[in-house]
N, C-alpha and C positions, 0 to 999 in steps of 0.2 A: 504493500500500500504506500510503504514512504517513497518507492520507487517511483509510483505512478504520480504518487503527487508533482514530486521533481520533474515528470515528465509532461505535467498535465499542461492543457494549452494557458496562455496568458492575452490580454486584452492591453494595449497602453492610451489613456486619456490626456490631451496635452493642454492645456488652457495658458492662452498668452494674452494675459490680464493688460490692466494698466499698469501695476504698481511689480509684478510679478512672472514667474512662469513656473506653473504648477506642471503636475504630473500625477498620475495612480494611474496603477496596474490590478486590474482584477483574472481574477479565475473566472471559469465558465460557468460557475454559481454564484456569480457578480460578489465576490468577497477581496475583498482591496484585501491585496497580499505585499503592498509597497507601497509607498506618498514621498516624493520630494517638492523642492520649489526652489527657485532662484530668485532672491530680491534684488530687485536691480539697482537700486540707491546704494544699497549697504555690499554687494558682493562684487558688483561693475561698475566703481566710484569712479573708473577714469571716463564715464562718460555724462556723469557730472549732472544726471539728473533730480529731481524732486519730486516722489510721488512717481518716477518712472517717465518723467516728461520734460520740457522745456517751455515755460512758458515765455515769449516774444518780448520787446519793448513796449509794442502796439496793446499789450494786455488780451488779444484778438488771437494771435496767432499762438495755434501750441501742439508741440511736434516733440517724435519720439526716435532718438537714432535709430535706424533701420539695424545697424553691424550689433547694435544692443541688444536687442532680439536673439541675431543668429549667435554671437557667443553665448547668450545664456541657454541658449540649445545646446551647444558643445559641452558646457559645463555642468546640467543635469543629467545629460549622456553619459559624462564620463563619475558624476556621484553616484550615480545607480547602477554604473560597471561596478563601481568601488564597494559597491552595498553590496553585490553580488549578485545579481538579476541576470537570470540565463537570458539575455534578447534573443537566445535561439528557440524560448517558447514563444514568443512573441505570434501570434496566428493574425493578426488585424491590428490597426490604429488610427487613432484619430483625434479628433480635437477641437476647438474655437479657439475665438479671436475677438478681441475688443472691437464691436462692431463700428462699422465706418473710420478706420483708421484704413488707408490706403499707401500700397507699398509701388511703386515706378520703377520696373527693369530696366537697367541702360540695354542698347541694340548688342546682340551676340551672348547676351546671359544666359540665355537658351543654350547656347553651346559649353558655355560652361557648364552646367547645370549636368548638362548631361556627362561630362568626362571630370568627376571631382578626385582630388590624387587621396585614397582614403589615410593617407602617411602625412597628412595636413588637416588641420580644425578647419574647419567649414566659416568661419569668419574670417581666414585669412584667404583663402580660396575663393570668396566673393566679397570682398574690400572693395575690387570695382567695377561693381555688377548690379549699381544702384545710380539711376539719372538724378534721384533725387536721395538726398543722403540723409534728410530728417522728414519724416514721413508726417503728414497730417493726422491729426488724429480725432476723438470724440469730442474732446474739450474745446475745437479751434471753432469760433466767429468771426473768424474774418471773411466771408465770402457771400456779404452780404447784397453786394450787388449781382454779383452771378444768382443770387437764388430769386431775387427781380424780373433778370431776365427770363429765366429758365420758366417764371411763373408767366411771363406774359407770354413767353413762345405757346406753353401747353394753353391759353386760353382762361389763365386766371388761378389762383392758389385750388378754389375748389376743384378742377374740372383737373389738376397737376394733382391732384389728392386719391380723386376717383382713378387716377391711371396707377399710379403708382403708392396708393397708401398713406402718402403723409403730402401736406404744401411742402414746400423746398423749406429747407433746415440748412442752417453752415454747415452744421460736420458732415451731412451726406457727399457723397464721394463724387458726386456730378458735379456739386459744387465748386468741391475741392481742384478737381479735374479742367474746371472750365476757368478756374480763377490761374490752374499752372499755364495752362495754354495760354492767358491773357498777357502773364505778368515775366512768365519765365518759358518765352518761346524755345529757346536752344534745349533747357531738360527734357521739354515736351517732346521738340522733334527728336532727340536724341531715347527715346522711350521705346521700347519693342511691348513691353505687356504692362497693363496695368492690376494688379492683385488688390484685392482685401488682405488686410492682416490674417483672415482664415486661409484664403485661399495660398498668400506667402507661404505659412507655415506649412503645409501638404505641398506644396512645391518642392520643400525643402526634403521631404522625404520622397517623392516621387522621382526627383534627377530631372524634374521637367515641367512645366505651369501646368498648375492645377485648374478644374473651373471653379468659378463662381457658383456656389447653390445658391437655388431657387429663395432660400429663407435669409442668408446672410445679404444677397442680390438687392432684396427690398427695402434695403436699408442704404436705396444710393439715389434715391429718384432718378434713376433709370430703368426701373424693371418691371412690364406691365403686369400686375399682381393676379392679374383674369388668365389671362394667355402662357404667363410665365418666360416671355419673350423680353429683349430690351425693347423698349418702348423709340420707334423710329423717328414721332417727335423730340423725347428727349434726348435723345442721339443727335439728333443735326442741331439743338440748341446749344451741348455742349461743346461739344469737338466732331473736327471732319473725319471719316472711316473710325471712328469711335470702336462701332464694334469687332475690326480687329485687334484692337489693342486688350478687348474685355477676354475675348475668347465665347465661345457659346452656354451660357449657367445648363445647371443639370438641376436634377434631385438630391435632397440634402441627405441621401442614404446613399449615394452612387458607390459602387469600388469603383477606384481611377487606376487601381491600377497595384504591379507589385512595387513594395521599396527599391529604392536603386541600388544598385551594384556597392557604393559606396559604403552606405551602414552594415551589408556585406560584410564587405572585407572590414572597415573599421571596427563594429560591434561585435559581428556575430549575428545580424540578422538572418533568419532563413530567409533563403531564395521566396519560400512561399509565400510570405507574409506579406498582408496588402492592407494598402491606405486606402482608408474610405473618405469621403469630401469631409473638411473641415468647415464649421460652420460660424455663427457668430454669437457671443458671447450671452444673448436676450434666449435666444432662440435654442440653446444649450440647454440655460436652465429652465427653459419647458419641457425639454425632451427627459433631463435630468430628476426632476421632481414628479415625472411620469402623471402628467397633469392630461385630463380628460377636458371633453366636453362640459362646458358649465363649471368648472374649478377656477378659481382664482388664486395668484400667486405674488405675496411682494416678496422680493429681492433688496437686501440692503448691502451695497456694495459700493464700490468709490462713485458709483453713481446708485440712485434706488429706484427700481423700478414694481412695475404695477401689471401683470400679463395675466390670462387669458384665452381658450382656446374659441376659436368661433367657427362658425360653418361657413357663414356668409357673409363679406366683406361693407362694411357700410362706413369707407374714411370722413372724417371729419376736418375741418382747418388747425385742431389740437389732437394731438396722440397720434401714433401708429398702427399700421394695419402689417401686418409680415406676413408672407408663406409659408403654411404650417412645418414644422421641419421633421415631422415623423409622416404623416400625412399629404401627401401634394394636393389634394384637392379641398384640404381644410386653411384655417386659416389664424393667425395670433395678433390681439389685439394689446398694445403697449402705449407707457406713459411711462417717459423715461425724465428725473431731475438728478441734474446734474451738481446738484450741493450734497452730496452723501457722506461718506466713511472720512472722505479728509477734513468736513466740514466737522464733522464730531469729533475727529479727534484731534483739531485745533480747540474744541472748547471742552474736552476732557482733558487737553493739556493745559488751557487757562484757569478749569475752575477744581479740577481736581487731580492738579499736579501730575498726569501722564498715566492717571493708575485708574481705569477701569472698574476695581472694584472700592474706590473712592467714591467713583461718578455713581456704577448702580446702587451706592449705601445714600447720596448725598439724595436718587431719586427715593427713594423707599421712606425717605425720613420726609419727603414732601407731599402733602395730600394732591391727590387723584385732581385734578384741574388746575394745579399751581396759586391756587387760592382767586386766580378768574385770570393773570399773569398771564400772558402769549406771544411768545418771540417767533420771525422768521429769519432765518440764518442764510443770506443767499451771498457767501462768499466770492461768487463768480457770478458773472451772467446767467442768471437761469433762466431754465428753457422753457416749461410753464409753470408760473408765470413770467414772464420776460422783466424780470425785477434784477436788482443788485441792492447787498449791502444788509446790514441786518438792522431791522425792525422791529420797536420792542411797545409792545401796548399793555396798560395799565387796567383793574377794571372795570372801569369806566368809557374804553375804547379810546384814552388819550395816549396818542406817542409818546415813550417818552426816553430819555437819552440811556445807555447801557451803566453809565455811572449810577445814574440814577435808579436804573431799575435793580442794583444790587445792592444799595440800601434797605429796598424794598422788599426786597426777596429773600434779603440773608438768608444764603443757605440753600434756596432754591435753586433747582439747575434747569 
């Protein structure tokens, strides 16, 4: 039996967070037999981010090194060799992606991709396999006039909502797309593919561009949410021959294909073992919380979200509409704010000194409604409602300044 166990198949899950890049491996009785992760603030300091990001001068613009990613691939690879994980059980893999973060192949990556020397880290082997070397990500607002446009091409934010699920948003990838072409013609042309951070990441194990699914897709106002097609309007609004740079999206269950040669010969993957589409990070944890029809689900993560499975698609000017990721012809309705995990724990770091179990004692000790007390904490631009700055009312409904509301509150959090 101990035999069999060592020999039994394994599963590897990859998740490439904002802040992070996770991993677990389960058995064929779904039991996590393994867990690592990579912080990328604290483990890959020489790329000098916060939170796993950069944010701009502009306060608008916020981008994540692309080479950050692929090394902390190298280096969970090589802590779960060290842990001792046979990759030779390995039967399938796969994964998400921080949705709407978009990665730009420089021309000829493809040919990299395909010939990688496995006697070299995969970060040094595509150092220059990137047009763009800080990749856009969920955080970025700057792309506020491309999503103008793109609303007046489709015939108005509603009728841009009913194609594609959402009115245009900064961090959708059209946007992102149509502002590189505006502003930074030469990366553009110099571009062969344009990925998802899901779809990057299954690149990297396939030796070859992954597609875009259907579910991660719809999170780029580009992709017709009925047909499952990219949508030809907003193709010729963004960029000219668009759709060869996207490649054709699939099913968010496709196999694409076996691992390449490389993890092979580096790991010890079987020849047999195959990637299936990696998808995007909303849309994960639907499939992952094994959520039905009629369930509802919040997620509180550096962003928090609000999903949903639905049958039948009815987008609004607020919230999202996605393609169901277990289901093709179902459908996920989301409500994504973007003041989450970092925004808490800048004020479990102001009010109770960085400890957690300070903040849940300081709540417990405070009655159920904060005594009529209500703050909104919108650190960044959020997305609905389209506010900034924190907001703190009294209860009587008067504003009033954060000095003043901790006189008031002693003690309250």
């Amino acid at each position: 039996m101990m035999a069999a166990a060592r020999d039994s198949p394994l599963f590897l899950g990859f998740d490439f967070s904002t802040q992070q890049l996770k991993v677990v491996a389960i058995d064929e009785n779904l039991n996590v037999v393994h867990q690592n992760n990579v912080q990328f603030d604290s483990e890959l300091p020489e790329f000098r981010t916060q939170g796993g990001f950069h944010i701009h001068a502009d306060r608008l613009t916020v981008t994540s090194p692309v080479l950050m990613w692929v090394k902390a691939l190298d280096l969970v690879l090589d802590k779960m060799k060290g842990a001792g994980l046979a990759y030779a059980r390995v039967r399938a893999l796969s994964g998400c992606g921080q949705q709407h973060g978009s990665v730009f192949w420089r021309r000829g990556a493809s040919e990299t991709l395909k010939d990688l020397d496995p006697d070299q880290d995969l970060h040094q082997l595509l150092q220059d396999s990137f047009s763009v070397s800080h990749s856009p990500v969920w955080m970025d607002s700057s792309s506020r006039q491309q999503c103008e446009e793109l609303q007046t091409a489709a015939g108005g934010a509603g009728r841009l909502a009913e194609i594609t699920g959402s009115r245009a948003y900064e961090r959708f990838t059209g946007n992102q797309i149509s502002k590189l072409r505006q502003t930074r013609p030469e990366e553009f042309k110099n571009t062969e593919r344009i990925s998802l951070v899901s779809s990057f990441a299954a690149s990297l194990f396939l030796g070859g561009y992954a597609s875009i699914d259907y579910s991660d897709g719809s999170g780029m106002n580009l992709l017709d949410i009925r047909t499952r097609n990219w949508s030809e309007i907003c193709l010729d609004a963004t960029a000219p021959h668009l759709d060869r740079l996207l490649g054709a999206p699939v099913p968010s269950t496709s196999v694409l294909g076996p691992v390449s040669a490389y993890f092979v010969q580096r790991y010890g993957f079987s020849e047999s073992c195959r990637v299936v589409a990696f998808t995007g990070d909303n849309p994960a944890s639907l499939a992952g919380m094994r959520l039905q029809q009629g369930d509802v689900a919040v997620s509180l993560g550096t962003s928090d979200t609000v999903f949903l499975w639905i049958q039948q698609p009815r987008p609004a000017l607020e919230g999202h509409v996605f393609c169901n990721p277990l289901d093709w012809r179902a459908f996920m309705a989301l409500l994504c704010f973007k003041n989450g995990s970092l925004t808490r724990e800048r004020i479990r770091n102001e009010s109770a000194g960085g400890s957690w179990e300070l903040f849940s004692g300081a709540l417990r000790d405070t009655p159920l409604g904060n005594n009529g007390h209500i703050g909104f904490y919108f650190d960044s631009m959020e997305i609905t409602p389209p506010a900034v700055g924190v907001h703190l009312f009294d209860p009587d409904d008067n504003q009033v300044s954060e000095k003043h509301s901790d006189s008031l509150t002693s003690g309250d959090v």
